[in-house]
VEXSE-884002 format. One line per field, with one value per residue (C-alpha): residue number from 0; residue in one letter; x, y, z. Coordinates in Angstrom, 2 decimals, padded with zeros to 5 digits, m for minus. Layout:
N
num	(NUM,...)
residuo	(A,...)
px	(X,...)
py	(Y,...)
pz	(Z,...)
***
This chain:
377
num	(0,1,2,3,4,5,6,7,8,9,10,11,12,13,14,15,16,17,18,19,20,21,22,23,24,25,26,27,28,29,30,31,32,33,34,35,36,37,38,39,40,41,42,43,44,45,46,47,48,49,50,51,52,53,54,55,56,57,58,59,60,61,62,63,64,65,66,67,68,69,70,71,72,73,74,75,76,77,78,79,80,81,82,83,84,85,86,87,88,89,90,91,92,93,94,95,96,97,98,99,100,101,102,103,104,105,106,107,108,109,110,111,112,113,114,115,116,117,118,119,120,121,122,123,124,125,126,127,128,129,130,131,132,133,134,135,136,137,138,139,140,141,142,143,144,145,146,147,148,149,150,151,152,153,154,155,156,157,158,159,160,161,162,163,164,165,166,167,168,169,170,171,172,173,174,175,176,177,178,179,180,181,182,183,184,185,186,187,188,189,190,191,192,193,194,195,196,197,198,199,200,201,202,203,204,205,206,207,208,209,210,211,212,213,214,215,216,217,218,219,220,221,222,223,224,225,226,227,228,229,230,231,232,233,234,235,236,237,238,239,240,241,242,243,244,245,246,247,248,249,250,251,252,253,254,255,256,257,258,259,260,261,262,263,264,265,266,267,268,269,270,271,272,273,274,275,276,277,278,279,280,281,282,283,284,285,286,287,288,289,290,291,292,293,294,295,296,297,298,299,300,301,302,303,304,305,306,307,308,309,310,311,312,313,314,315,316,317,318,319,320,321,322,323,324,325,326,327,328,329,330,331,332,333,334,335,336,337,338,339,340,341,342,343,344,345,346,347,348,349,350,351,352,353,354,355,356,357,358,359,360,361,362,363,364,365,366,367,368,369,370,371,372,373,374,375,376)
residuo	(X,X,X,X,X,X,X,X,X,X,X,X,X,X,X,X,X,X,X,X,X,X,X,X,X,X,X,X,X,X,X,X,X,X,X,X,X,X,X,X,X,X,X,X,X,X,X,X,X,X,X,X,X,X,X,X,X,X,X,X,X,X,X,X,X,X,X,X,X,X,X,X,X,X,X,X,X,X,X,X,X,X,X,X,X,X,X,X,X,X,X,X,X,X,X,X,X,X,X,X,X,X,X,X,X,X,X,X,X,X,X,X,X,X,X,X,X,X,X,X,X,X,X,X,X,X,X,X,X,X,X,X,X,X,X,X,X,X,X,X,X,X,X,X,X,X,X,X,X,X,X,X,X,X,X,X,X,X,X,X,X,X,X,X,X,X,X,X,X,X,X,X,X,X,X,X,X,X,X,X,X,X,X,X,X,X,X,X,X,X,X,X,X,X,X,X,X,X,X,X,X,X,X,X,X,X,X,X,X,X,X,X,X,X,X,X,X,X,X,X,X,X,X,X,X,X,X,X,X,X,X,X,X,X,X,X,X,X,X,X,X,X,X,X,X,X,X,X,X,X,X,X,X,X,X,X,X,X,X,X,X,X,X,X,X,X,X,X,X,X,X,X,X,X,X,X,X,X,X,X,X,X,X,X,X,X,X,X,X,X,X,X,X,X,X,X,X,X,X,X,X,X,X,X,X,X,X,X,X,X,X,X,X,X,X,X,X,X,X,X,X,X,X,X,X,X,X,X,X,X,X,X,X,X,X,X,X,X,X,X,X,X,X,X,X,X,X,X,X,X,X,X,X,X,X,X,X,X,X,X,X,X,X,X,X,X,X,X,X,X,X,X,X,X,X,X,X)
px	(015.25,011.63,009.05,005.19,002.96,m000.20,m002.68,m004.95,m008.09,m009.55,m009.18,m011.90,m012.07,m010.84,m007.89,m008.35,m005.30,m005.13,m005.60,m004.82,m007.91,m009.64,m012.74,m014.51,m015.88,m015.03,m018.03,m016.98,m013.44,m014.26,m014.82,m011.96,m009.60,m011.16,m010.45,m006.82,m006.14,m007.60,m005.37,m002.32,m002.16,m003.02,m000.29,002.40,003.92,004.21,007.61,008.70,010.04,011.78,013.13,010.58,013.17,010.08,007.00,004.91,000.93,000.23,m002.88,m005.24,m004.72,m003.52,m003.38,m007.28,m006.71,m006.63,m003.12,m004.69,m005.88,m002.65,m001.04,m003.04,m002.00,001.93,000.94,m000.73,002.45,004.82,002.84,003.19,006.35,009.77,010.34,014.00,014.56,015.63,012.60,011.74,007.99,006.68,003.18,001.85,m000.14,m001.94,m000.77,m004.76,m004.16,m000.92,m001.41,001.23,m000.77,m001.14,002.56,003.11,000.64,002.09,005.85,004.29,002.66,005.97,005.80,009.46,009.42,006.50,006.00,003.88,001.78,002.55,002.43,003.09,003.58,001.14,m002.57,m003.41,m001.60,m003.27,m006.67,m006.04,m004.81,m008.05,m005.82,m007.33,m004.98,m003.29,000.27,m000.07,m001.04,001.80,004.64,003.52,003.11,006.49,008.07,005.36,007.05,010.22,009.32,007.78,011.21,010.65,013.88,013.14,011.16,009.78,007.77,006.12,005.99,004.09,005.34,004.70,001.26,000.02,m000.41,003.17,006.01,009.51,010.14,007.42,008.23,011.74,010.51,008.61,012.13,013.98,011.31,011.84,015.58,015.30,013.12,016.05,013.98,015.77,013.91,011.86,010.23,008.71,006.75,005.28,001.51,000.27,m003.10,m003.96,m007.06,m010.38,m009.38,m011.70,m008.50,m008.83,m012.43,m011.96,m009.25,m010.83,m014.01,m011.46,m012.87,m008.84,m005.51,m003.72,m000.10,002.37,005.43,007.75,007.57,008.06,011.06,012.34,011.08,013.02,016.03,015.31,014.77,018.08,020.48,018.54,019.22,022.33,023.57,022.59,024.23,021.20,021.76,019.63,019.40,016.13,014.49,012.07,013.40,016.64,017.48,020.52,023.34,021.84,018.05,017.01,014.08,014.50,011.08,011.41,015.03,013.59,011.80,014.17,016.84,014.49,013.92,010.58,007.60,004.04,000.89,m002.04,m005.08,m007.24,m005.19,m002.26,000.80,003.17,006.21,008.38,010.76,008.65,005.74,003.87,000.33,m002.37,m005.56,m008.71,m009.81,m013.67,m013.50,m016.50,m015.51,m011.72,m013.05,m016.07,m013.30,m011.25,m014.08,m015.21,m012.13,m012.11,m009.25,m008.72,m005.86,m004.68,m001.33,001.21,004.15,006.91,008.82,012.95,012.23,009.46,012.13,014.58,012.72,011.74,015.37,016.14,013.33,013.76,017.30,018.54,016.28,018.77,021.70,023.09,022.55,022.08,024.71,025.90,027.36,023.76,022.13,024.83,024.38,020.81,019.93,022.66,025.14,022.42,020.27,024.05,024.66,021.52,021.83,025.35,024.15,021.30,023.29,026.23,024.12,022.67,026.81,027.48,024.86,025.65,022.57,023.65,027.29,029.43,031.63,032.98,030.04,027.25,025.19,023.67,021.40,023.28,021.36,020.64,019.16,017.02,015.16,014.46,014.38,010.94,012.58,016.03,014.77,012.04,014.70,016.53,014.04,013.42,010.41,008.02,005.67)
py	(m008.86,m009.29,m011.53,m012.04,m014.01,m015.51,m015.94,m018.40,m018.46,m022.14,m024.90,m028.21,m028.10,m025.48,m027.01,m025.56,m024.20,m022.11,m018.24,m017.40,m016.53,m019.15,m020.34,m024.43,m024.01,m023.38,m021.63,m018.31,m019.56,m017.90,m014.57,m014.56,m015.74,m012.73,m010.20,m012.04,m011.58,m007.78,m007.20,m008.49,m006.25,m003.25,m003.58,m004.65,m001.50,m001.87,m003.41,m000.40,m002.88,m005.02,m008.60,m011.09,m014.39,m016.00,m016.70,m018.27,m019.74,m020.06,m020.09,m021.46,m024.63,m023.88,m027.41,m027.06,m025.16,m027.08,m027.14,m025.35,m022.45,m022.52,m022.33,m019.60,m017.34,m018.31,m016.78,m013.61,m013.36,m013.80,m011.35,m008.43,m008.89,m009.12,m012.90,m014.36,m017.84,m019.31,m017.98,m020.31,m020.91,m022.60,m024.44,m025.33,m028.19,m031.09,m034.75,m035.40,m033.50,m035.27,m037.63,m038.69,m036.57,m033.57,m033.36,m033.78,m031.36,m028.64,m029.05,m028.70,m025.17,m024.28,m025.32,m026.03,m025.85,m027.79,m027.22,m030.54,m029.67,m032.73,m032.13,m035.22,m039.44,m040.17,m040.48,m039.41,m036.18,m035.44,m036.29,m033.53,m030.71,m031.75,m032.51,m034.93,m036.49,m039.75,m040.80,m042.96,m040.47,m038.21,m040.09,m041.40,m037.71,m037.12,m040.43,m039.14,m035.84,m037.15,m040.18,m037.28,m035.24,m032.28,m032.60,m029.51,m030.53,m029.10,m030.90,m028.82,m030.04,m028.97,m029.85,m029.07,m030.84,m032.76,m036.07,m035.88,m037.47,m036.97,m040.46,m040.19,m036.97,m038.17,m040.83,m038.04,m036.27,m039.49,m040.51,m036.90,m037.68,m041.02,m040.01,m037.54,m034.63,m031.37,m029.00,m029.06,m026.09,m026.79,m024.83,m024.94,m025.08,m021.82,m020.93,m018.62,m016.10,m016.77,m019.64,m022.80,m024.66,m021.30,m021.73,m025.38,m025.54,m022.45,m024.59,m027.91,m029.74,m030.14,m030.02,m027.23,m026.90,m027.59,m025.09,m027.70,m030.34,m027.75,m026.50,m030.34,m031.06,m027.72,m028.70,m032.19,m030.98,m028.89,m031.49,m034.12,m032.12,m030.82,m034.35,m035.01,m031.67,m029.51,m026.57,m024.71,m020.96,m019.68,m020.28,m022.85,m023.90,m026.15,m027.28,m029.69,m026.77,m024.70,m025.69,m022.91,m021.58,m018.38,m017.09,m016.61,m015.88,m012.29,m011.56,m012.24,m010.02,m007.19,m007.99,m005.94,m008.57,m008.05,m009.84,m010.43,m012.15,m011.40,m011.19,m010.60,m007.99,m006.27,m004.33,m001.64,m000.51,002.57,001.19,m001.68,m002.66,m005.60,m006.67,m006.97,m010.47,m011.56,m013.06,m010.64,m007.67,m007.90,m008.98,m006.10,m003.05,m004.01,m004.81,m001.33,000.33,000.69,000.73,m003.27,m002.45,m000.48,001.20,002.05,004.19,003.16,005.12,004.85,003.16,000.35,m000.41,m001.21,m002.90,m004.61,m005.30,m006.79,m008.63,m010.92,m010.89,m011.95,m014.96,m015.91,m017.80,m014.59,m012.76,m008.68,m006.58,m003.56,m002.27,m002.18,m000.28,002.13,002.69,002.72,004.00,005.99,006.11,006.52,003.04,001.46,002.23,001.20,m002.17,m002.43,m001.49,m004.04,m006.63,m006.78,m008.70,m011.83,m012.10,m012.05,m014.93,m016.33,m015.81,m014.04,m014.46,m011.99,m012.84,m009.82,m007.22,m010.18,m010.87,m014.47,m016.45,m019.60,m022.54,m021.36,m018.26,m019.39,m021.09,m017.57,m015.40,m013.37,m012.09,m011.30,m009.55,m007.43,m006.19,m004.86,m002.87,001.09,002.25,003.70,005.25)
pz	(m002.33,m000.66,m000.26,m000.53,001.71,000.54,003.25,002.85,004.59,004.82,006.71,006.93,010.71,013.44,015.38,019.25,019.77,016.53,016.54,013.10,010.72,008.90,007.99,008.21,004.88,000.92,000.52,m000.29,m002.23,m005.42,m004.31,m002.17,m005.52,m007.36,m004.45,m004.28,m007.45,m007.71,m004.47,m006.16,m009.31,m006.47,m004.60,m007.67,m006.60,m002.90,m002.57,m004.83,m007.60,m005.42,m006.83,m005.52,m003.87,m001.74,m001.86,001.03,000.91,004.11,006.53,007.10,004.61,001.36,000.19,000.24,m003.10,m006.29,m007.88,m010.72,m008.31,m006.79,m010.42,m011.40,m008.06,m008.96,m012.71,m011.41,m009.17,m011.51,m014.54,m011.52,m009.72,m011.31,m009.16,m009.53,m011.09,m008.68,m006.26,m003.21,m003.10,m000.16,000.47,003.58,003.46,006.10,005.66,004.89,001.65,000.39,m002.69,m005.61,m007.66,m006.12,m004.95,m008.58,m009.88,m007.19,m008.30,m012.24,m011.14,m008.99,m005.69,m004.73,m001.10,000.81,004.40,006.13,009.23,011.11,015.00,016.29,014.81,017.94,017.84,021.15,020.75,017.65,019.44,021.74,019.58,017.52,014.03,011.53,010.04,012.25,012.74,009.94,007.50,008.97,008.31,004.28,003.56,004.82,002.75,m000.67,m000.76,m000.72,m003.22,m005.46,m005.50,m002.65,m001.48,m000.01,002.81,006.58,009.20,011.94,015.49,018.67,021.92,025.73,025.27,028.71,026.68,025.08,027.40,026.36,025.01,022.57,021.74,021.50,018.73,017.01,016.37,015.41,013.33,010.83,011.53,009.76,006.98,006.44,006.64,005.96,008.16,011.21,013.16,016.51,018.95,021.99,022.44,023.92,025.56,023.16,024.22,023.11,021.33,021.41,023.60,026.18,026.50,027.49,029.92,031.72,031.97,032.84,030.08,029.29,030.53,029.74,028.34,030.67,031.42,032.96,030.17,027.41,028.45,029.15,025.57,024.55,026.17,024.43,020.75,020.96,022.34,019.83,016.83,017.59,017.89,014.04,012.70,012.75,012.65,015.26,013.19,015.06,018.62,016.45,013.68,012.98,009.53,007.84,006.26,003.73,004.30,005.84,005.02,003.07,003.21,007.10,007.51,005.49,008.11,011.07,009.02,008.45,004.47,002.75,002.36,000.89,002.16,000.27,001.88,005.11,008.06,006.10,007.45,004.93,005.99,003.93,006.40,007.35,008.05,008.94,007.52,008.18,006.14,007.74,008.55,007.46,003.55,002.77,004.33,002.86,m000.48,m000.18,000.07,m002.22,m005.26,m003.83,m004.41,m000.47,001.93,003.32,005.47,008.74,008.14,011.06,010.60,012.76,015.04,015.39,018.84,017.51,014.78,016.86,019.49,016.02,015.05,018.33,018.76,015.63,015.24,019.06,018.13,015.22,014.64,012.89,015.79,017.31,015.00,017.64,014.27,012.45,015.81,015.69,012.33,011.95,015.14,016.49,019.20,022.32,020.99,021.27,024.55,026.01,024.47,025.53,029.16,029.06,027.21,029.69,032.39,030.23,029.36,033.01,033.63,030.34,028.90,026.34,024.17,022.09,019.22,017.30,018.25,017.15,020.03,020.43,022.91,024.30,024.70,028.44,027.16,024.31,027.06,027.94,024.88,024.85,028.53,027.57,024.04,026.25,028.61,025.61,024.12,024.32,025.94,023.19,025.79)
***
């Protein structure tokens, strides 16, 4: 089974703290749905005639799209790729862009899955990550979706920002808890470089993030969670039994995906490849017959630095049986030899050759996983 990620590449304003491509403007929508679509039939082949089980619009916003541009992509999809039945496809979307209508027009062209971008139920913390929806507006998206049938639902939350205290970011929680939302990712807000939020805080025209009150917040959204049976099955995302999401969990178990759109990375198990960003210049090469993409092929080390990378983050865990297998007998040992001191501090725990981070360790994971890796120099 594998997956395809649409990426795209439009948003109505630039929120601060985001570093993925996009563009303010609609303006050049129509040549970037031709190129989409020429990219699509392209690459039919790329997954080698894999079974298509996800499918992911992301961004960006994709709820900018109309539901008939949306339904026209799914077609396309669907005329190339062999997709199963039962496929989940996921849309992103911003509470601004929620309506009866359009929830019901996107389940008509097969959305199934719809993933709300809603950050935080307080106004002042949407003020300052520069959102434009309100609280309001955040929590009737949340009830519309379910009132229009997606039972299969995700809210997105940011934490560690200076203006969010623990209370309200407690409320935040119990407020999705309530609504009897499914699944809920949340991340901390990073300085990311060059970004409009870097620029500012290095001029201290803001407070930056603040280390101490994410990892309370952390500590907070796991023992809050936990408490109402979530299950928490990847250092940001928790979900009710069986709501995972399936497009992600691919690529924390090392599943094949395709992605179309500037920006966009595809993986094959050999080799890794990413779009160029820029509408015009992605949509240029390709009407050109050009190469749109950089292609890596990766080494035995980078995949396993891959493996462990994504999969110590998991609820399903570091396999010493898969790195033996796939990677041989010296890759084993040095894991074993790095592993054995995050299970003296308890950082790490072992059940039946599965290695997992404990609570204690997913506080810090990007450290434990970097210890583990091979060097590739």
């Amino acid at each position: 089974m594998a997956g395809i990620y649409l990426h795209m590449p439009f948003c109505k304003s630039k929120c601060p703290y985001c570093n993925f491509f996009s563009v303010a403007s609609l303006g050049s929508k129509d040549v970037f749905l031709e190129a989409l679509r020429k990219e699509t039939g392209i690459q039919k082949e790329y997954l080698g005639r894999q079974k298509i089980n996800t499918v992911y619009f992301g961004g960006g916003t994709p709820s900018l799209l109309s539901p008939a541009e949306i339904s026209h992509i799914i077609e396309k999809i669907r005329s190339d790729f062999s997709v199963e039945e039962t496929a989940e496809f996921t849309l992103e979307a911003n509470p601004d862009d929620v309506t009866a209508q359009k929830l019901r027009e996107w389940r008509k062209a097969g959305i199934n899955r719809l993933s709300l971008g809603i950050q935080s139920f307080a106004d002042e913390d949407l003020k300052y990550l520069g959102r434009i929806h309100n609280g309001a507006q955040a929590e009737i998206s949340l009830q519309l979706a379910l009132d229009q049938g997606f039972s299969n639902l995700s809210a997105d939350f940011i934490y560690g920002m200076p203006t969010l205290s623990d209370p309200v970011f407690a409320l935040n929680l119990e407020k999705a808890v309530r609504l009897g939302i499914p699944h809920i990712s949340a991340y901390a807000l990073t300085t990311e470089t060059k970004t409009a939020l870097d620029v500012m805080i290095r001029k201290k025209q803001r407070e930056g993030p603040d280390e101490d009150r994410s990892v309370s917040q952390f500590s907070l959204l796991m023992q809050y969670l936990g408490s109402f049976d979530y299950q928490h099955y990847e250092i940001s995302n928790f979900c009710l039994p069986g709501m995972y999401s399936k497009h992600n969990s691919s690529y924390w178990k090392g599943n094949h995906y395709l992605g179309l759109g500037p920006s966009a990375h595809s993986f094959n198990g050999t080799s890794r490849q990413w779009n160029l960003s820029g509408i015009s210049r992605y949509a240029g090469l390709i009407q050109d017959g050009k190469p749109w993409f950089e292609t890596e092929k990766l080494s035995s080390a980078q995949k396993y630095n891959e493996y462990v990378m994504v999969s110590i983050r998991t609820i399903w865990g570091t396999s010493i049986a898969h790195i033996r297998e796939v990677f041989g007998e010296g890759p084993e040992s040095y894991f074993r030899d790095q592993a054995s001191k995050f299970l003296v501090t308890g950082d790490l725990l072992e059940r039946e050759g599965i290695f997992i981070l404990s609570d204690k360790g997913k506080l810090f994971a990007d450290k434990i996983s970097s210890d583990l890796f091979l060097d590739i120099n």
